[in-house]
N, C-alpha and C positions, 0 to 999 in steps of 0.2 A: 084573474086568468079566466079566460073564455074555453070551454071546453064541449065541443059538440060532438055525436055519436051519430053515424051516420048509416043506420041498419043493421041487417045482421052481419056483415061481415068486419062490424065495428071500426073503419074506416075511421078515425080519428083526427082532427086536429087542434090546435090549441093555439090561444093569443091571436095576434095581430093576420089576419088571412083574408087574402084579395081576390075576389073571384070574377069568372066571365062567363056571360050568357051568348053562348053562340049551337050552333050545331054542330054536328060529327056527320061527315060527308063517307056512305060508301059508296065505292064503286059499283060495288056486286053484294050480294045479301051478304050478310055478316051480323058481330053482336059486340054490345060495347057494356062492360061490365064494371060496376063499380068498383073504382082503384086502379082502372087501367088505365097508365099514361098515353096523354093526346099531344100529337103533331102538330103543328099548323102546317095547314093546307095552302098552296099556291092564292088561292082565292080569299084568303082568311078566317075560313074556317077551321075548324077543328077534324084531323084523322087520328087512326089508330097507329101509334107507333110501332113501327117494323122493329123494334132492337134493330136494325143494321144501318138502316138507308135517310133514317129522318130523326131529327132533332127534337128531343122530347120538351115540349113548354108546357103541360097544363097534367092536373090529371081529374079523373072525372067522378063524382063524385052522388051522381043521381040513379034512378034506379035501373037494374038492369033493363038491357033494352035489343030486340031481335029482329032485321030487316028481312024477308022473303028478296029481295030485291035491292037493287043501286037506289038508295035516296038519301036522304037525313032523317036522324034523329036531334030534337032539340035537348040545351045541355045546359048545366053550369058546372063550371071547371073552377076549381083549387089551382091558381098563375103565382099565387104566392100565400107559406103558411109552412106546419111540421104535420106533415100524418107519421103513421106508424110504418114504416118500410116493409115491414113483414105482409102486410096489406096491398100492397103495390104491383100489378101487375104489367104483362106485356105478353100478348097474346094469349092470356090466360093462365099465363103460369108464372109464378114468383120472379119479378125483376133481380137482374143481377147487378154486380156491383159498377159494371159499366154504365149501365142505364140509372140507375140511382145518380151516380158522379154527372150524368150528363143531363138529369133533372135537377143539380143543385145547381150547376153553371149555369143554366137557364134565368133561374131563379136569382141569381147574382147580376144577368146581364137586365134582368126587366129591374133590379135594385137601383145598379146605377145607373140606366137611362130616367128612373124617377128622381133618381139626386141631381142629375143634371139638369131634367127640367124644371124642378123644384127652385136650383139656383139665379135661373134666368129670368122667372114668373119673377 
């Protein structure tokens, strides 16, 4: 079992965990904190998950990070793997059971787009 500790906010995962290097696009200054679940962006990057309006796929996993202004920050993202939920944020405050449920679906639909590929390779 593979077990890495990711700061101080202990952000955890274990085994088998798939990640992506991409950025987190703000619009307007903003901060993107470790454990907070990321969007994908029209563009394909990575945003900050609104709890209401966008579809959580990744969550972030580097160290905090504070924009003055609209730009990017660079990132790598946890797209597949277990952290500890209690750790999990969205907009800075403890994800709720809706968002968790709509990070495991995610998680399920990048599974079997890889089963499918996998079958056809």
């Amino acid at each position: 079992m593979n077990i890495q500790n990711y700061g101080a906010n202990n952000l955890i995962h274990f085994g088998d965990c798939e990640f992506e290097s991409n950025v987190v696009t703000f619009a307007a200054a903003g901060s993107v904190k470790k454990g907070d679940i990321l969007a994908r962006a029209a563009d394909g990057t990575f945003e900050l998950h609104d709890g209401s309006t966008t579809t959580p796929v990744a969550v972030y996993i580097d160290e905090d990070a504070t924009l003055s202004a609209a730009g990017t920050v660079p990132c790598r993202a946890l797209i597949t793997g277990k952290v500890r939920k209690d750790k999990i944020l969205v907009g800075g405050s403890a994800a709720d059971i809706a968002d968790l449920d709509a990070l495991k679906a995610a998680r399920s639909r990048s599974e079997e787009r890889f089963s499918r590929n996998a079958e056809t390779d």
